[in-house]
C-alpha positions as a printed Julia matrix, in Angstrom:
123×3 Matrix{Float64}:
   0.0    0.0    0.0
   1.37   3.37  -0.7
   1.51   6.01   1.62
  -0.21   8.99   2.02
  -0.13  12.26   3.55
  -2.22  12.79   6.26
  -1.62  16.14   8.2
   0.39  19.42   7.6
   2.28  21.66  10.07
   2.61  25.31   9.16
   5.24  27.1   11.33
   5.16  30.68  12.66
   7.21  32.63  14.95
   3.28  34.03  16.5
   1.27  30.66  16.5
  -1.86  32.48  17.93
  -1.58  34.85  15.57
  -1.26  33.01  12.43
  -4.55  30.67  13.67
  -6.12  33.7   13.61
  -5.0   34.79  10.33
  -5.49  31.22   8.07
  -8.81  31.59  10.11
 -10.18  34.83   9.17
  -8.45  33.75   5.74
 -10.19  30.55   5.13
 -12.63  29.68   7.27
 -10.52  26.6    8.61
 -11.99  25.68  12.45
  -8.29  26.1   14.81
  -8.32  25.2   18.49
  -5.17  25.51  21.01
  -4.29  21.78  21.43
  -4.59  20.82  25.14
  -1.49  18.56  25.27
   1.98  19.38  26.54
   3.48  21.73  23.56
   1.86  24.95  22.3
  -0.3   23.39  18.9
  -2.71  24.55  17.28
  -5.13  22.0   15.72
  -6.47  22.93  11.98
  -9.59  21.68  10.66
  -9.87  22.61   7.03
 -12.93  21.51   6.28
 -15.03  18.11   6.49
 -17.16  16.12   3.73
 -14.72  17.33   1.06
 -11.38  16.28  -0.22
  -8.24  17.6    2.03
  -6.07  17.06   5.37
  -6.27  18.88   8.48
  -3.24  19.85  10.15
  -1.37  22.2   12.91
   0.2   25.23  13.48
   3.52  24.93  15.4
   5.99  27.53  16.72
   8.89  28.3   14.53
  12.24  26.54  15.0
  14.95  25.28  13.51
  13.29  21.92  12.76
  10.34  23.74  11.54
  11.51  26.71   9.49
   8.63  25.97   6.33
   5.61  23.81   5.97
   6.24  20.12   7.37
   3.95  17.22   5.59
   3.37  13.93   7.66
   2.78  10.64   5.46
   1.11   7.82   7.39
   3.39   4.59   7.45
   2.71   1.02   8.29
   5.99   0.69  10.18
   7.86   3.34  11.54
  10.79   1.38  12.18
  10.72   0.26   9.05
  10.42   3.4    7.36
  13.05   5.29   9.09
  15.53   2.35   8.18
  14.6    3.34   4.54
  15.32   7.01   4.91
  18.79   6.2    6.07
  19.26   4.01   3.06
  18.03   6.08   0.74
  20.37   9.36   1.76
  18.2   11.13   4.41
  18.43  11.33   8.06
  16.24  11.48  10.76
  15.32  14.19  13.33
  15.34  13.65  17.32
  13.77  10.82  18.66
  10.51   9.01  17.74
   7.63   9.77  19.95
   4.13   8.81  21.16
   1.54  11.4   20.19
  -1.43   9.44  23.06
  -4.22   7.7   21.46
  -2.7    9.03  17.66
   0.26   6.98  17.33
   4.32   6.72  17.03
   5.65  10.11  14.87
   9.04  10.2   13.67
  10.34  13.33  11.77
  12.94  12.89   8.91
  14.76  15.21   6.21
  15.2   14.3    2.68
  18.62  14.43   1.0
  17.86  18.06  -0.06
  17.25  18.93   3.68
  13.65  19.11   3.34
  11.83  18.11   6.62
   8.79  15.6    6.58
   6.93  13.66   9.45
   6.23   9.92   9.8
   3.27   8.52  11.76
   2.03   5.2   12.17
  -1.29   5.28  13.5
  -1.81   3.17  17.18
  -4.36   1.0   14.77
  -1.21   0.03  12.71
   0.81  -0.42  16.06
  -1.71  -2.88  16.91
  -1.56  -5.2   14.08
């Protein structure tokens, strides 16, 4: 099966105000994530074609838009990254009741995520 993405990440060095903005901009539903990092959770729109995503605060790591393609097998899939020239990016992590995320960087330096959902974990 190939993968997919599933979820974006825009960065901004004023989170709350760039919810605001994409917002007022296009109508896209953004709540302040209750979890234990500043996130902002974007709903773009249901019953229609499209991924929701996030709005996280501007670092190093994320310095431009950051797409997340759902995987089967994280371990697997960050063993092929390091095959095929890229490298990975801190650890991988739980996100609760989502699943394991892993982000990565392409040869060119380009920074994506990895999750594989807890359904997947469970198979």
């Amino acid at each position: 099966m190939a993968s997919r993405v599933v979820h974006f990440e825009i960065p901004a060095s004023d989170p709350e105000n760039a919810a605001r903005f994409y917002s007022a901009a296009f109508g896209w539903r953004i709540d302040k994530w209750d979890g234990p990092q500043e996130y902002w959770l974007v709903t773009t729109g249901e019953g229609q074609p499209g991924i929701d995503g996030g709005i996280v605060q501007r670092t190093s790591t994320f310095e431009r838009v950051v797409n997340t393609v759902n995987v089967d097998d994280i371990a697997r899939a960050a063993a092929r990254i390091g095959e095929l020239g890229g490298t990975l990016v801190g650890e991988r992590f739980t996100i609760p009741g989502i699943g394991d995320m892993w982000y990565a960087q392409d040869p060119d330096g380009n920074t994506f995520g990895m999750l594989q959902l807890v359904e997947a974990a469970a198979t």
